[in-house]
N, C-alpha and C positions, 0 to 999 in steps of 0.2 A: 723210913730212912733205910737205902738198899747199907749195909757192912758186909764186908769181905778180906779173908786173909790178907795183909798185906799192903790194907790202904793207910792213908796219910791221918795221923791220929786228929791232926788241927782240922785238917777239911772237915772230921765230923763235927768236933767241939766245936767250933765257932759258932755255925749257926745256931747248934743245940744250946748255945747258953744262956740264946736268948729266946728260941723258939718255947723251954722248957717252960718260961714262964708265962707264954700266953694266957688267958682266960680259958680253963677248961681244958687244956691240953692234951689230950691225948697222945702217946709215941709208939711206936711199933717201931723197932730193929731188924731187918729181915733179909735171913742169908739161907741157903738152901734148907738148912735144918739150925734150930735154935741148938745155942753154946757158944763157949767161949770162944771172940774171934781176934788172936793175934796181928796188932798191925804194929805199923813200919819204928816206931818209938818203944818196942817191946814191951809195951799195957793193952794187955788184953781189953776186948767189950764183949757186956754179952746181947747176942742175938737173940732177940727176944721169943721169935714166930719164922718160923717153915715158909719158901715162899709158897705154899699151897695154903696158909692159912692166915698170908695177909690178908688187909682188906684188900677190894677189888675198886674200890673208888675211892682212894683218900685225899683228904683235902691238898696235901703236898709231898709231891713224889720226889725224893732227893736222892743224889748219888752222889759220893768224895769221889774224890782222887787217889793219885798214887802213882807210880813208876811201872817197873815190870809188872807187878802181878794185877794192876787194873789192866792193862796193855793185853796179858791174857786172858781177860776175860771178854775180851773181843771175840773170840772162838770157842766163847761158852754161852751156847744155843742156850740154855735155860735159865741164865744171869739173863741175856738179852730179850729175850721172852719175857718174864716178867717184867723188866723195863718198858716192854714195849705194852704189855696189858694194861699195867697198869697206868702207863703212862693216856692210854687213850680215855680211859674216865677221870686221870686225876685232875681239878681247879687249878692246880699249879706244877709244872714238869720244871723243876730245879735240878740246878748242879755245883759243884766248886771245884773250883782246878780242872782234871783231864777225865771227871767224871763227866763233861759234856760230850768228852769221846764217845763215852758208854750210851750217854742219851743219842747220838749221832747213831754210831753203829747197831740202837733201836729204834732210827727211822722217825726222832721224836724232835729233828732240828731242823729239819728239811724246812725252808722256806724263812727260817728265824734266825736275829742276829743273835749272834750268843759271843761269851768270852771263856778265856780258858789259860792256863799257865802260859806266858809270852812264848816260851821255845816250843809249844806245841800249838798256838794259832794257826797256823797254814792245814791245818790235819781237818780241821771245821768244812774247809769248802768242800772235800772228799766226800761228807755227810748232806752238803746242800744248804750249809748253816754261811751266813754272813758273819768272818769273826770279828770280832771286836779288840782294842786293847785296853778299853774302860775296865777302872777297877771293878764293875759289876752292868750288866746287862739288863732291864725290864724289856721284852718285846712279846705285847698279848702277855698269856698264860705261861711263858717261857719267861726263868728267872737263872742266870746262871753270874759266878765268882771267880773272879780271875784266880790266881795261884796262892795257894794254902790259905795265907792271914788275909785274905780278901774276903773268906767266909763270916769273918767277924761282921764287915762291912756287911755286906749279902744279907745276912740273919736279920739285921737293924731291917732294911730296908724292906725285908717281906715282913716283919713284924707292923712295920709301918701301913703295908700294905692290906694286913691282915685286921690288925685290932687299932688303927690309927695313930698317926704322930705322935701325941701327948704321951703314947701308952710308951712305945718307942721308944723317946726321949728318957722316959722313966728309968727304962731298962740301960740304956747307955751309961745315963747318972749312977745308977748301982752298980756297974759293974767299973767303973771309973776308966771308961774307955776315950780317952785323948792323948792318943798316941804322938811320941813322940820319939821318932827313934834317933838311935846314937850314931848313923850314916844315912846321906841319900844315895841309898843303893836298891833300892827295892825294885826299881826298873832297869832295864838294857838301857835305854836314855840314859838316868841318870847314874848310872854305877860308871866306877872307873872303867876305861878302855880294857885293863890288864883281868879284871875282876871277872868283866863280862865273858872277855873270854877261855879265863880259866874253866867259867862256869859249862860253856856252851860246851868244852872240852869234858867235861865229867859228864854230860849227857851224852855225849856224842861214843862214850867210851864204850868199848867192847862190840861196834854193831847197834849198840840199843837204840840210836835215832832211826836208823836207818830199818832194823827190823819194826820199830813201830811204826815208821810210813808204809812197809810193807805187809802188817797186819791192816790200816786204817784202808788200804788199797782195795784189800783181800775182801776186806766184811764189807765195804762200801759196794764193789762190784756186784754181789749178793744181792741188795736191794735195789737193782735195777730189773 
């Protein structure tokens, strides 16, 4: 599981909370050099392994999300590089949220539909990815989570994938996942008119949409 300054603390938990309990599980954490790595909710994680001392073919290569500082690592050759290594031996290339950017801008979406937080779907086809606006995506070896609380979903469904239904199902029941929330607003569809567009305005704020289509341009031209 790639961690990095500044990503989105749920994109990692989610799946982790159910991956954790696989049969056997092994995790590896991996940011350039192992310690502590502050992200966007101010709770540190620690990185476990250097990415020189990941494995080189693990069974599932994950990346979060985040805002600006996954956005920056679009022009980091060596974030992208191991993405892209290890992505070419791992069973499963995953993501949540605009960590499919990351698997995109390492060349790891091309051909595949994937999903990603709604206000950054259009950035997918720049990569050669089919976006999607399903809460989670299976296509082949390619498993990717719409935006943040999508990973919860996502987890279930590679656990399913991994150690079967029944096991799955288990995990749901203990974690007493039947969600019920206090608005329909988790989509652009269903949120109010005024919500939606408050929302699309705090993204859009200071340049940030606009320089993220202009990094997504930048790295994508690269791999032609």
């Amino acid at each position: 599981m790639l961690v990095y300054p500044g990503m989105t603390l749920l994109d990692l938990v989610g799946p982790l909370q159910t991956w954790a309990r696989l049969p056997n599980a092994e995790l590896q954490f991996a940011w350039k050099a192992p310690g502590d790595i502050p992200t966007d909710a101010g709770l540190s994680v620690n990185a476990t392994v250097g990415f020189s001392n990941a494995w080189e073919d693990p069974d599932i290569l994950f990346a979060p999300g985040g805002l600006d500082p996954t956005f920056a690592l679009l022009d980091d050759d060596e974030t992208i590089h191991f993405l892209a290594s290890r992505g070419e031996k791992a069973k499963w290339v995953t993501s949540v949220c605009t960590g499919a950017v990351l698997l995109g801008a390492a060349g790891l979406l091309k051909g595949y539909r994937a999903a990603t937080h709604w206000f950054f779907l259009d950035q997918l086809e720049l990569y050669g990815a089919t976006p999607s606006d399903a809460r989670y995506v299976v296509d082949r070896n390619r498993a990717t989570g719409g935006g943040v609380t999508a990973g919860v979903d996502f987890g279930l469904v590679m656990a399913t994938r991994i150690a079967g239904e029944p096991f799955a199902r288990s995990v749901q029941l203990a974690m007493q996942y039947a969600p019920e929330p206090p608005f329909r607003s988790g989509t652009p569809a269903e949120a109010l008119p005024e919500t939606a567009a408050a929302v699309r305005a705090r993204f859009e704020a200071n340049g940030r949409a606009q320089a993220l289509r202009d990094a997504c341009i930048r790295t994508a031209a690269r791999m032609k």
